[in-house]
FIKE-823648 format. One record per residue (C-alpha): x, y, z; residue in one letter. Coordinates in pm, whole numbers, plus 50000, padded with zeros to 5 digits. Layout:
N
XYZA;...
This chain:
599
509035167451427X;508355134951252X;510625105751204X;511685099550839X;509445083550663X;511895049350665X;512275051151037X;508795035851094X;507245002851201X;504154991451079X;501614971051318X;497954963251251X;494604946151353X;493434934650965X;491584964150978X;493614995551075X;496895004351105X;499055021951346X;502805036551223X;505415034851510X;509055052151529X;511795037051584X;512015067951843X;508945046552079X;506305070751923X;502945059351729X;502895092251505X;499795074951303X;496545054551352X;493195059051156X;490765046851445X;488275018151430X;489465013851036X;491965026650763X;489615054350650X;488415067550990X;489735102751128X;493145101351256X;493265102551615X;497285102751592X;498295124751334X;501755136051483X;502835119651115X;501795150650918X;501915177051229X;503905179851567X;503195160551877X;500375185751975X;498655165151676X;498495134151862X;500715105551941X;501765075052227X;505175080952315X;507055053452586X;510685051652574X;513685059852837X;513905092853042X;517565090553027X;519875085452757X;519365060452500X;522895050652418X;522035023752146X;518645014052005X;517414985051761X;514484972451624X;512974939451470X;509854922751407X;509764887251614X;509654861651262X;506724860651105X;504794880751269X;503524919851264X;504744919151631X;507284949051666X;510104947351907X;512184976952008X;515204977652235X;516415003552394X;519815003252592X;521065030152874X;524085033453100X;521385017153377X;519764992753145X;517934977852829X;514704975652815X;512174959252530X;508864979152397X;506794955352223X;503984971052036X;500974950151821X;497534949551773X;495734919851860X;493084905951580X;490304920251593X;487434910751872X;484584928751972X;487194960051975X;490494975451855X;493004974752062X;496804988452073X;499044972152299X;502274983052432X;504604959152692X;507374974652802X;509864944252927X;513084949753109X;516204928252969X;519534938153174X;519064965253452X;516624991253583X;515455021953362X;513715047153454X;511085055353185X;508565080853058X;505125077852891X;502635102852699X;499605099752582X;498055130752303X;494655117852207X;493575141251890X;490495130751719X;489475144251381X;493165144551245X;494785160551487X;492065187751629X;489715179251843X;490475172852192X;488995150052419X;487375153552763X;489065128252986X;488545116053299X;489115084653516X;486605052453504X;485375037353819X;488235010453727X;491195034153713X;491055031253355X;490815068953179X;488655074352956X;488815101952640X;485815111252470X;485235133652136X;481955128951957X;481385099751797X;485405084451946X;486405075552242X;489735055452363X;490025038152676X;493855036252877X;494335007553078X;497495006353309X;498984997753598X;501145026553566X;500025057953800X;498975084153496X;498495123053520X;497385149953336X;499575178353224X;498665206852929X;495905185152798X;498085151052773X;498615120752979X;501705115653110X;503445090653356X;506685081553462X;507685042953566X;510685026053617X;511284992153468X;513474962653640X;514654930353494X;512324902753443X;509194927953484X;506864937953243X;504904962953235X;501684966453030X;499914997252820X;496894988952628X;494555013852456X;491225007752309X;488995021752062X;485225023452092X;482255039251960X;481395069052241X;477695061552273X;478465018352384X;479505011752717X;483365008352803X;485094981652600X;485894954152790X;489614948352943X;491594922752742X;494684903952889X;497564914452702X;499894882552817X;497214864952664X;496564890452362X;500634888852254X;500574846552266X;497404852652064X;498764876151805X;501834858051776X;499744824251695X;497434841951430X;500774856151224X;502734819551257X;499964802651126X;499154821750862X;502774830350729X;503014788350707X;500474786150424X;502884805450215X;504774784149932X;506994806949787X;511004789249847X;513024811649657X;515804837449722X;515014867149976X;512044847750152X;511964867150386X;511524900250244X;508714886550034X;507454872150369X;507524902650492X;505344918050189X;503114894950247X;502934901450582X;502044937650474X;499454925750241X;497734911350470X;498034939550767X;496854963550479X;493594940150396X;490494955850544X;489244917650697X;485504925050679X;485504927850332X;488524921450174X;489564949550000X;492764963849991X;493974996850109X;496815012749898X;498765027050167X;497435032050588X;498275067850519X;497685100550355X;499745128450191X;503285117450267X;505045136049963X;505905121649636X;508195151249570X;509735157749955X;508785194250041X;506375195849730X;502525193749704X;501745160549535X;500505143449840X;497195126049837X;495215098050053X;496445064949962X;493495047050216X;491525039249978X;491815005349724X;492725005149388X;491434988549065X;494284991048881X;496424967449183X;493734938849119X;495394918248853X;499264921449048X;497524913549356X;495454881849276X;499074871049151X;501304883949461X;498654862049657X;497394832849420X;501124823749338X;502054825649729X;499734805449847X;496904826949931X;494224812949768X;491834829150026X;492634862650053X;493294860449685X;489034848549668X;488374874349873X;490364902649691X;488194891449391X;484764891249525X;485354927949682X;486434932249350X;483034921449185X;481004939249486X;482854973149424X;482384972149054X;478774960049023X;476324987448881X;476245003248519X;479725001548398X;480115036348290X;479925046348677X;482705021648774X;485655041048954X;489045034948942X;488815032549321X;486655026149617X;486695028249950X;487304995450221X;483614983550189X;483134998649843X;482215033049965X;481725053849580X;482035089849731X;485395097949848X;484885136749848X;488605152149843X;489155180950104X;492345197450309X;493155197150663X;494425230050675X;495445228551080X;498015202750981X;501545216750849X;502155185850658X;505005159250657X;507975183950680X;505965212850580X;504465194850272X;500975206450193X;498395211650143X;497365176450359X;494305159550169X;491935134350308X;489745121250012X;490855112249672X;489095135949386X;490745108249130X;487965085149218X;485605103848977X;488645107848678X;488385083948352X;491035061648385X;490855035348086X;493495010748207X;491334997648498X;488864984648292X;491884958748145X;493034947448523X;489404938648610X;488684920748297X;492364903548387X;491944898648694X;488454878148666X;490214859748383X;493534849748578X;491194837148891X;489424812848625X;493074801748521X;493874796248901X;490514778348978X;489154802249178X;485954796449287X;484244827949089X;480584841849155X;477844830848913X;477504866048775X;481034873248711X;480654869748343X;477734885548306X;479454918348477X;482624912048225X;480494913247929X;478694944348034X;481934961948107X;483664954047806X;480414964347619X;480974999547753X;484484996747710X;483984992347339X;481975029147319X;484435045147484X;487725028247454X;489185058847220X;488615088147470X;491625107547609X;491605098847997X;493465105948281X;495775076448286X;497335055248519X;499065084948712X;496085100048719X;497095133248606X;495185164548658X;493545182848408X;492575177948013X;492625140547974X;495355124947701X;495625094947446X;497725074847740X;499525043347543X;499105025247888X;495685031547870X;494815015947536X;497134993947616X;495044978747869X;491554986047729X;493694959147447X;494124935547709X;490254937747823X;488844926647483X;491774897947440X;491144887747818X;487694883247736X;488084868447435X;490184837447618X;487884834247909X;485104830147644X;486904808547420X;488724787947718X;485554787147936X;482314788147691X;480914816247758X;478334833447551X;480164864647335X;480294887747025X;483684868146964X;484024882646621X;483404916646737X;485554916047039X;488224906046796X;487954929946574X;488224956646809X;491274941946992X;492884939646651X;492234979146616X;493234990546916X;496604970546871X;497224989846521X;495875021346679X;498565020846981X;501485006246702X;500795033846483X;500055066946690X;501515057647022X;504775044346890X;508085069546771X;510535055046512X;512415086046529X;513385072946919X;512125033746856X;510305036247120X;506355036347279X;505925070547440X;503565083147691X;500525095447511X;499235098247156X;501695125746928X;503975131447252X;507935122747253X;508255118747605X;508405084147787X;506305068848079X;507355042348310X;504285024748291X;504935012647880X;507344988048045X;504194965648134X;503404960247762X;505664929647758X;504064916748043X;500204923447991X;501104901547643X;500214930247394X;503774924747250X;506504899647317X;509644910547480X;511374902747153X;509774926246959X;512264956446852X;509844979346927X;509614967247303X;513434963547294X;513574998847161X;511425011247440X;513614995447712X;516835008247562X;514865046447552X;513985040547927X;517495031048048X;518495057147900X;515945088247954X;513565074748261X;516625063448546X;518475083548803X;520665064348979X;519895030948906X;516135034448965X;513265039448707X;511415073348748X;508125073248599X;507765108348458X;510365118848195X;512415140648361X;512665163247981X;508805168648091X;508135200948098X;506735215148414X;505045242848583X;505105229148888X;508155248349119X;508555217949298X;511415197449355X;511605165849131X;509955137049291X;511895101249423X;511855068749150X;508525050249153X;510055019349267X;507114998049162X;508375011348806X;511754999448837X;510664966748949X;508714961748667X;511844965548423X;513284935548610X;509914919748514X;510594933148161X;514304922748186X;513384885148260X;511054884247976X;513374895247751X;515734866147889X;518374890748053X;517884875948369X;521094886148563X;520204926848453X;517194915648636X;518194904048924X;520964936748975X;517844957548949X;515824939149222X;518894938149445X;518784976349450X;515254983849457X;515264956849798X;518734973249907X;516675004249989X;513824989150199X;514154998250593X;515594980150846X;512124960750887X;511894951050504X;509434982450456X;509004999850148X;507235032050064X;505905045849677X;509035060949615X;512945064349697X;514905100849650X;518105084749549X;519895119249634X;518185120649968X;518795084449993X;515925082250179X;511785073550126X;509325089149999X;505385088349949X;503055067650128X;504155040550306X;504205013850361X;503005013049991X;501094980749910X;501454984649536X;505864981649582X;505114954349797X;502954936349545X;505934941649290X;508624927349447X;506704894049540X;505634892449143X;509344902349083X;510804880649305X;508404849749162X;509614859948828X;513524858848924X;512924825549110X;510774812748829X;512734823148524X;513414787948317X;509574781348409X;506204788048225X;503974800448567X;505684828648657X;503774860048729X;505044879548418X;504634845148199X;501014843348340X;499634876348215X;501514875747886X;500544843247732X;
């Protein structure tokens, strides 16, 4: 069985990423990027599924975990009657291959120590021939994959796994490294990992001391930036939601989809999250995937894409795999990519507009892809859709959703007033002044006070708290007070923001699904905009209070459970509590994140 979700590390090369327990075991790695087949899956199976297991043959009496500062470099102790040793595990930046490397050091002591090795290509099923190089190295081979184990440890093979057993002194270290390559290229070439490690650790120094962000709980905001960064697909630029797929939003239930993919809908919190932190380069490069993905006829823009902007991610269910504690059905795919979802058409048009305000350097034909989007949008703007939780089946009048097709019109609007571009300013107007009296008058409930989720509906949705914030109405406005009060009192369990109403209605025999903690983060947003700072900050302390002991944070958190849910490590809760943490550390000034997209 599977750690907990919680219990697990992240390391990465900037363009995959493997999850590691604190148990010694790599349970997940999409191999050579975020989007490949699985070749450990252990994550959403057993250890027949594949997985890299080192730790102590005897008993661990105490183990601990931390990542060396500012770094993705993952240091695990474990301590015996006999000994302690260290397992370092990180992935080098990327040269002419992937590589995973694992040093086992001994600190106090000598510990005897056991390794195995369950190669799985294709998530989890196919099984590779193996056999030993002319260099000792062994070799594993399954159609287009193959891995190559490099050692000085004497390996074996037993039941279709690699095995070895090693004993570890004080002062020695002992290396593991594991590369990916395509099957039909000769063997990757050996890397030194004493040379790798000083490299790796370099590369994550130097680029955690660009970032300018002083304020309270650096660190954890280091660390999601950190995370960011690992989840940034380097080639391009784009973003991947989450490294992994179908970890449960409900635990047990079947809402579990592939997160590997990146996300309109995260540009505009992103650019932020990076612009306001220092990243002005990553931020550039967020954008221009941004304007790569998008470019085409506008009514064919998705609400996602794939790393390199891949259109076609066909949804389909790896039925071998029992799921993450018997959650299924496991998906790979994401059949959302071909929903309506109106409120991405807002965080492009926002996003292009706050990289002008930052002085990004933008491409020449940024505008002219603007204007053709919010052309379409202006045909089409007063469909039902699918919304921002892209929900399944007949499309509604989502509040969030006109919300934001509101803030594509005014966003363009600026840009061409602020800038000088060329634009049917009087029409653009017109319709951003209709679809704010259409949302006021049919999306809003004066028997609650409050916005509600869709169009003639009395329930709530988490995602109305961004109205405040995207600058369609001021925090001050009783109608956006009203909708805060209706949340605190109908959308949180345990101090944390769920983003369904829990009165909904449903068919689903599932068990109710964690808070969204993205959601209750942006209430603190809400909170500081409103000028109740300290309610704020209490909020934020919680939603932080919950990350693991490595600053991690996944979609979701069962409060009853008290543990994670979803995928993880979840970029989009990562985003939020950088913006939120800007915000808190921000509050008396005018730049803040949530001051920044509601001007």
């Amino acid at each position: 069985m599977s750690c907990r979700i919680e219990d697990y590390g992240l390391i990465g090369d900037c363009e995959t990423a493997a999850l590691v327990g604190r148990d010694g075991s790599i349970d997940w790695l999409c191999w050579p990027a975020f989007d490949s087949d699985a070749c450990f899956a252990a994550l959403l199976g057993t250890n027949r599924n594949g997985r890299w297991v080192i730790r102590p043959a005897e008993e661990i009496k105490k183990s601990s975990r931390r990542y060396w500062d500012n770094t993705l470099i993952l240091e695990t102790r474990f301590e015996t009657a006999n000994g302690t040793v260290a397992l370092i595990d990180f992935m080098p930046p990327r040269g002419k291959a992937s590589d995973v490397v694992r040093l086992v050091r001994g600190v106090t002591g000598k510990v005897k120590l056991q390794m195995q090795l369950v190669i799985r290509f294709g998530f989890g099923i196919d099984i590779p021939w193996v056999r030993r190089t002319e260099d000792s190295a062994l070799q594993a081979i399954a159609g287009q994959d193959m891995t190559v184990l490099r050692t000085p440890v004497e390996t074996r093979g037993e039941d279709l796994t690699t095995v070895a057993n090693f004993e570890v002194s004080e002062g020695d270290t002992v290396p593991f490294v594991l590369t990916y390559g395509p099957s039909h290229l000769p063997l990757p070439e050996p890397i030194n990992p004493a040379v790798a490690l000083q490299e790796t650790e370099d590369f994550w120094t130097e680029w955690c001391s660009h970032c300018t962000y002083q304020g309270e709980h650096r660190d954890l905001v280091m660390r999601s930036l950190i995370t960011l960064k690992a989840l940034t697909y380097e080639p391009t630029g784009g973003i991947v939601a989450a490294p992994t797929t179908s970890l449960p939003e409900k635990l047990g239930g079947g809402r579990n989809w592939d997160y590997r993919f990146c996300w309109l809908r995260d540009a505009t919190f992103t650019l932020l999250a990076l612009m306001n932190s220092g990243y002005t380069e990553e931020a550039s490069a967020w954008h221009n995937w941004l304007l790569r993905a998008a470019a085409g006829w506008p009514s064919n823009m998705q609400i996602m894409y794939g790393i390199m902007g891949q259109r076609r991610l066909l949804e389909w269910e790896a039925g071998w795999l029992p799921g993450y504690e018997g959650a299924q059905p496991v998906r790979v795919g994401n059949a959302a990519h071909a929903q309506l979802q109106l409120d991405v058409y807002g965080e492009l048009i926002d996003a292009f507009h706050q990289s002008r305000m930052a002085e990004l350097k933008l491409d020449d034909e940024t505008w002219a892809l603007e204007r053709a989007v919010i052309e379409h949008l202006a045909e089409v703007w007063d469909q039902p859709d699918h919304g921002i939780w892209e929900r399944r089946g007949d499309g509604k009048h989502y509040v969030s959703s006109k919300v934001m097709t509101w803030v594509a019109f005014d966003r363009g609007i600026k840009s061409a007033e602020r800038f000088g571009f060329d634009a049917p300013l009087d029409r653009w107007r017109m319709l951003r002044d209709e679809i704010c009296v259409d949302v006021c008058e049919n999306g809003f409930d004066p028997k609650q006070k409050t916005f509600v989720e869709s169009y003639g509906s009395q329930l709530l949705d988490a995602s109305i708290l961004l109205m405040p914030a995207v600058g369609f109405l001021p925090a001050s406005d009783p109608r956006v007070r009203g909708t805060i009060a209706a949340i605190e009192k109908y959308m949180m369990r345990d101090g944390f923001v769920l983003r369904h109403d829990p009165r909904e209605v449903s068919d689903e025999n599932q068990p109710i699904e964690g808070a969204f903690l993205a959601c209750s983060l942006w209430l603190a947003d809400a909170y500081v905009l409103a000028g109740e700072v300290a309610k704020a900050q209490i909020l934020f302390d919680r939603v932080v209070g919950v990350a693991n002991d490595l600053g991690l944070l996944a979609e979701e958190f069962d409060s009853g459970e008290g543990r994670q849910s979803g995928n993880f490590p979840q970029a989009l809760t990562h985003i939020a509590l950088i913006n939120t943490a800007h915000n808190l550390s921000d509050a008396r000034k005018s730049d803040k994140p949530a001051m920044q997209r509601s001007k």
